[in-house]
C-alpha positions in Angstrom: 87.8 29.4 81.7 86.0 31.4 84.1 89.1 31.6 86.4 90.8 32.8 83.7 88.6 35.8 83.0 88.9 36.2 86.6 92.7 36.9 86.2 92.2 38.7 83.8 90.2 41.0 85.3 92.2 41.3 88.6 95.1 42.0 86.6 93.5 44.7 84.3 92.0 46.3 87.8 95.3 45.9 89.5 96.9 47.6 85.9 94.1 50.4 86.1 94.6 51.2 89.8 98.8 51.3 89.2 98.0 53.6 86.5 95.9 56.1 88.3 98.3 56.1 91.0 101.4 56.9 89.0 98.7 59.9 87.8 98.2 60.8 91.1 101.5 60.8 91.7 102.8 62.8 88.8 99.9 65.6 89.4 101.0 66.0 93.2 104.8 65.6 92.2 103.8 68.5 89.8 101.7 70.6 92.7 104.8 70.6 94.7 107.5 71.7 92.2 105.0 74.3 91.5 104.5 75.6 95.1 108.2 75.3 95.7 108.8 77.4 92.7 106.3 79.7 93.9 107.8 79.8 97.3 111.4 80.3 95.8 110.2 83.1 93.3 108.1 85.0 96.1 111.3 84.4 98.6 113.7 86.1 95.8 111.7 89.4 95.8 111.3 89.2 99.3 115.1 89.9 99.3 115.0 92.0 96.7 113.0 94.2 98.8 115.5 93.5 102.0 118.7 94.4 100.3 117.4 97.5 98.7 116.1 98.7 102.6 119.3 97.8 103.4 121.1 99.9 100.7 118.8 103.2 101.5 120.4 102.9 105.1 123.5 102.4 104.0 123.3 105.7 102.3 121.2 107.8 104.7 124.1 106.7 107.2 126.8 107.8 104.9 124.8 110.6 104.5 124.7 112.0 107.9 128.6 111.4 108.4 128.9 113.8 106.0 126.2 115.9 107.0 126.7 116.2 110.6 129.7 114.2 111.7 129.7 115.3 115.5 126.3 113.8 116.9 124.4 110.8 116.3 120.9 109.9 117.6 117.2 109.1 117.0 116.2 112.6 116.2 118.5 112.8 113.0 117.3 112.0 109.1 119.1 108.9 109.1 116.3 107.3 110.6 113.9 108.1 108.0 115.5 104.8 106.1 113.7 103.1 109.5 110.0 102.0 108.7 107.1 100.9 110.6 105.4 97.7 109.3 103.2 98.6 106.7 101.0 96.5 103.9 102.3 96.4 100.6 100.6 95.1 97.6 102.1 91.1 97.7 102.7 91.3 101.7 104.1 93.4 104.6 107.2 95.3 104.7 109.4 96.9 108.0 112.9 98.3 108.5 114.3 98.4 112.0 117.7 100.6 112.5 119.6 100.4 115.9 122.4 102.1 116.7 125.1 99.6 118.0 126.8 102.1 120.4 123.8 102.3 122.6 125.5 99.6 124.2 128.6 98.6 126.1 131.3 97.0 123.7 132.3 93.8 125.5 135.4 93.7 123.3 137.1 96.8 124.7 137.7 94.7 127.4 140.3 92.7 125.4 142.5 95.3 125.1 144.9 97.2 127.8 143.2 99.8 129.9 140.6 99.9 133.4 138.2 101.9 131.9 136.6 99.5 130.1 136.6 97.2 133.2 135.0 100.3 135.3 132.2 100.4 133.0 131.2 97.0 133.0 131.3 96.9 136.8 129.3 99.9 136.8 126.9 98.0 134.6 126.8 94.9 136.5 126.0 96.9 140.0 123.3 98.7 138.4 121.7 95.6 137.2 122.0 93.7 140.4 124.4 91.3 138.8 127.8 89.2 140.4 130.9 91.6 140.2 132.7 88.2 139.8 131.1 88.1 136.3 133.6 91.2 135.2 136.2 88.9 136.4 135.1 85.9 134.4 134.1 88.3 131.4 137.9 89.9 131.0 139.9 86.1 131.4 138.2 84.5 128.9 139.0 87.7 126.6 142.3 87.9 128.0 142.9 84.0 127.0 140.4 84.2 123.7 140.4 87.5 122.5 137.3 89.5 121.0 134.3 87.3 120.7 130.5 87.7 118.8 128.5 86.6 121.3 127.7 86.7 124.8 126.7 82.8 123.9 130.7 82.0 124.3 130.8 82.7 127.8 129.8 79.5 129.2 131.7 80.5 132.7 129.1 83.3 132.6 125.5 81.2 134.2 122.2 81.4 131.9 120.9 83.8 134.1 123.3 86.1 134.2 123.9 86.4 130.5 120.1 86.6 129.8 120.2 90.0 132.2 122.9 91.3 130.5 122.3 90.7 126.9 120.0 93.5 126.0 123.1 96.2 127.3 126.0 95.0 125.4 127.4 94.5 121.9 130.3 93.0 120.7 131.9 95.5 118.2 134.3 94.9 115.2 136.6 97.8 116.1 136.4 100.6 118.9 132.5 101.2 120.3 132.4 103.9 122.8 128.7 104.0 124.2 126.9 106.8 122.4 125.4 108.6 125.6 122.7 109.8 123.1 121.2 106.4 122.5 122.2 104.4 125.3 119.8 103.3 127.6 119.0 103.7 131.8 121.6 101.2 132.5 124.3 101.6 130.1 123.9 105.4 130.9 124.6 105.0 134.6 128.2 102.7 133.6 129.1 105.3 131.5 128.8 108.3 133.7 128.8 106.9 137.2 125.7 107.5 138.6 121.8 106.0 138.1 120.5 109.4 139.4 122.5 111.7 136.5 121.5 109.1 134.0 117.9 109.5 135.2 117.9 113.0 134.9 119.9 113.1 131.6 117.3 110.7 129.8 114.8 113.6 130.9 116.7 115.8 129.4 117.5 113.5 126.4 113.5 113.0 125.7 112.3 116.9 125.9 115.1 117.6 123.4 115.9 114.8 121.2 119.5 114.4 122.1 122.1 115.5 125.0 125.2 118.2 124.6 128.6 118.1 126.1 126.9 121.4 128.2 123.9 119.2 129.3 126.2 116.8 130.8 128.3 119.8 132.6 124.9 121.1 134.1 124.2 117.9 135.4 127.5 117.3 136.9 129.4 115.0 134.6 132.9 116.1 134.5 134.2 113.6 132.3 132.6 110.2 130.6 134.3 106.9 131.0 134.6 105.3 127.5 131.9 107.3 126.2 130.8 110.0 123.8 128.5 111.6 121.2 128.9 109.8 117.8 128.4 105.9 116.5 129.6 104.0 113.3 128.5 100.6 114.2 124.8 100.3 113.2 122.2 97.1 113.4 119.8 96.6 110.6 116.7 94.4 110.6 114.3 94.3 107.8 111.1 91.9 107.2 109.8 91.5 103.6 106.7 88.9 103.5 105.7 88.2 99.5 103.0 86.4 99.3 103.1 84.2 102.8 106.6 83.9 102.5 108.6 86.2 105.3 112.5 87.2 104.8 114.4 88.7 107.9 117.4 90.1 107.1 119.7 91.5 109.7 122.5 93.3 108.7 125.9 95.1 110.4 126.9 98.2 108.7 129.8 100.2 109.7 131.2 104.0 109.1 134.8 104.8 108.2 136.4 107.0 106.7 138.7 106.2 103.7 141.1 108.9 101.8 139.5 111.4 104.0 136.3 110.6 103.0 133.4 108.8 105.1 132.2 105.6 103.9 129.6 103.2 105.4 129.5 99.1 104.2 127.9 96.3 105.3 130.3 93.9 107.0 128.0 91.4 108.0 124.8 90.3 106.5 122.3 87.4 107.9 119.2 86.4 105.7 116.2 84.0 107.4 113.3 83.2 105.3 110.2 81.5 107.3 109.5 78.8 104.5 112.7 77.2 104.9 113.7 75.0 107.4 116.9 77.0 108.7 118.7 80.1 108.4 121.1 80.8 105.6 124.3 83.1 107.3 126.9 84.5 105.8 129.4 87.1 106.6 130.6 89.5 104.2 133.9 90.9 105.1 133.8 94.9 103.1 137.0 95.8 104.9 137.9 99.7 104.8 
């Protein structure tokens, strides 16, 4: 009898302790849906607040082609849609606009023409780099055509492409290098000589942004695949809600259609820090 009881007892323990475990269970199972709920709600505004960034550059850039098609650089209203980080009431909020031109356009080399090969030759000297990488760069063009990413060149060594990343794009369509965003080294490429670029970035600084007569008085005759305007523009805005960050980067480009100039986003890339990976997607807006 008292063995019984003793069963008894173990199995109404044993019944007890399943019981409060199922409890425990259901409460955490609960905590979780709740904080992944919370995470998905606070990651939804966070986009909120990227796409609308995005849409106010979208329209200042629209703006200014409208408003003054025949320059483009730093000094112009279009970069009042930019913002530094600030504190906003759930989070932090920052918009980043670069102008895509500042760099050399890889892809021109996939098309007929030297000047595109002089340039990146240029840009290799100045940089100290192989000039058997401009040989490498222009076959696999030749046999692939344009490409994304300076990732694809696995001739190219690690080295070399982590050098040369920061001074070149690859473009959708066209790309000359804005001389009035480009940087030291893309500068020299473009107008053949370190020194000029030097002393045009001087100029560039005082002023705000360089004319076709600042370039005469510092000796530039003409400007190998180059010039004044841009309508390839990169976008990169952080949202954090509540802990949880969104990076969106996004591609817009300027057209014009009927006569009239236009600027969509033709690529789009959204990363949010609580997930485990990056969701990408390209939206083609063709003109």
């Amino acid at each position: 009898m008292t063995d019984d009881r003793g069963v008894i007892l173990i199995n109404v323990l044993v019944a007890l302790a399943l019981g409060a475990t199922v409890v425990v269970l259901m409460f955490t199972s609960q905590e979780t849906l709740l904080d992944r709920t919370r995470r998905a709600a606070n990651a939804s505004q966070a986009e909120a607040l990227a796409l609308g960034a995005e849409t106010s550059a979208v329209t200042a850039l629209r703006r200014d082609a409208i408003e003054a098609p025949d320059t483009d650089h730093y000094a112009e209203s279009w970069t009042i849609a930019a913002q530094e980080e600030v504190a906003i009431s759930a989070g932090l909020f920052s918009v980043r606009i670069e102008d895509a031109q500042s760099r050399f356009n890889v892809n021109l080399l996939a098309a007929p023409g030297v000047a595109p090969q002089l340039v990146l030759r240029r840009l290799l000297a100045v940089l100290e780099l192989p000039e058997t990488a401009a040989d490498t760069m222009i076959a696999h063009l030749a046999r692939n055509g344009p490409q994304t990413s300076l990732d694809h060149f696995t001739d190219l060594p690690d080295d070399v492409r982590a050098v040369l990343a920061p001074h070149v794009a690859f473009l959708p369509r066209g790309g000359t290098v804005n001389v009035n965003t480009a940087g030291l080294p893309v500068l020299a490429a473009v107008t053949g000589s370190a020194t000029t670029a030097r002393q045009l970035l001087k100029k560039r600084e005082r002023s705000g942004f360089l004319t076709k007569e600042d370039l005469l008085d510092a000796g530039v005759i003409a400007l190998t695949n180059a010039g004044f305007t841009s309508d390839v523009y990169d976008v990169t805005v952080k949202a954090e809600v509540d802990g949880t960050e969104v990076i969106l980067r996004s591609r817009i480009l300027r057209a014009e259609v009927a006569g009239q100039p236009v600027a969509r986003v033709i690529s789009r890339r959204f990363g949010v820090e609580a997930r485990s990976s990056d969701a990408d997607f390209t939206r083609p807006d063709g003109f």
